[in-house]
Each structure stands twice: as C-alpha cells, then as structure tokens.
N, C-alpha and C positions, 0 to 999 in steps of 0.2 A: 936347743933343738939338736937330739943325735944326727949324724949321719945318714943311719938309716931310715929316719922318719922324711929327710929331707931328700934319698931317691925316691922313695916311697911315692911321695907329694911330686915329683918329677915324673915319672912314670905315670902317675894318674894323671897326670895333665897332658903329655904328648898321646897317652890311648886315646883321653877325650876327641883334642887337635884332631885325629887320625880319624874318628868317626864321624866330626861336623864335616872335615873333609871329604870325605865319604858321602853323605848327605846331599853335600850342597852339589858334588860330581852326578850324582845319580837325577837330582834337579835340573839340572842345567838342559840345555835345549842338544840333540845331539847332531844338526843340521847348522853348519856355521850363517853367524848374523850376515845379512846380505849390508855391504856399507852405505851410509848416511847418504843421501844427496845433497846436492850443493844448497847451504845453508846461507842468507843478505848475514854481513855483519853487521849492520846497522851503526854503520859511523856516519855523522851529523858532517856534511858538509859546507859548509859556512860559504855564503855570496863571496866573494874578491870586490865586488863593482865594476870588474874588467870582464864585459860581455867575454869576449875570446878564452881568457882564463875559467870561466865558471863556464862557458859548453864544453872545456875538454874536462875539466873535475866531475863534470854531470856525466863523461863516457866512464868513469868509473864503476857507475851503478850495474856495466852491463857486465864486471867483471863477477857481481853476487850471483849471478844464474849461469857460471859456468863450472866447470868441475875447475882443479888447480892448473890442471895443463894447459889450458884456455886465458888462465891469464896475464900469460905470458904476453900474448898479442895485443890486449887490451893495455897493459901499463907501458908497450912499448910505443903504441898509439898514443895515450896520453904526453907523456914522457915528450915525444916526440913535437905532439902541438904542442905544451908550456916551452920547450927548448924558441920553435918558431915563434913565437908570442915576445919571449924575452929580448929572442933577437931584433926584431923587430923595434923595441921599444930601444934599441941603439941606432936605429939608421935613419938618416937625417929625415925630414921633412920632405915632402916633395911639394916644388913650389907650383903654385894655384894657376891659372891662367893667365890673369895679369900682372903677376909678380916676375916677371921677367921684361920688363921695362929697362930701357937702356936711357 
C-alpha cells in the first residue's frame, strides 16, 4: 500500500466521522435531560436473628427514596443504632428481682 492510498483511506474516514457526527448532533434533543430520580438498589437484606439489629438494617430501605444528600442522615441513624446494639451486647446483665439475695 503507497502512502498516498493510505491518507487517502484516512481522510475518507475522518470526513465520514465528521458527518455521523454531524448526524447524531443534529438528532439529539436540544433541551438538556432533566436527572433520574431516586432509583431502590435492590440489595437483599439478610435477617441477623437480632430483633434490634434487623429494625436498624430495615431503616436502610428509607435511604432508596431519597436523593443522595438524604442519606447521609439515614446511615448516620443506622450506624448509630448497630453502634448502640453492640454496645450493649458488652454490658453486664442486669440482675432480676430476686437475685440479689444476701
């Protein structure tokens, strides 16, 4: 293949480029898209067996119907109860009525 044959073949292809460009510009909508609303991700939440654990993973759900600025306050609420939950599960017992017998 000469040189020449091979701008040749260059040129006809970036003119093409330039016209589907062209095209697809003159297609396109000329009023910008208005953005998505808030979409559930659809993540499968698995039971714990710890009532207290599985009501704060179930406030999760209220983070899918907000925009993203919103869920800040929702994971800082979760967040918040599993913290209290854990703690919990380190502090002794408290004794019953009659376990304080002398």
């Amino acid at each position: 293949m000469t040189d020449e044959a091979a701008e040749t073949r260059a040129e006809a292809r970036s003119a093409g480029g330039a016209e589907a460009g062209a095209e697809a510009a003159a297609r396109a909508p000329t009023e910008p898209a208005e953005p998505a609303g808030p979409v559930p991700l659809g993540v499968v939440r698995t039971p714990t067996g710890h009532a207290g654990v599985d009501a704060h993973l179930a406030r999760l759900v209220d983070a899918d119907h907000l925009g993203a600025d919103g869920h800040v306050e929702v994971y800082e609420d979760v967040h918040r109860g599993l913290r209290e939950a854990l703690t919990a599960l380190d502090a002794p017992p408290l004794p019953g009525p009659y376990e304080n017998r002398s």
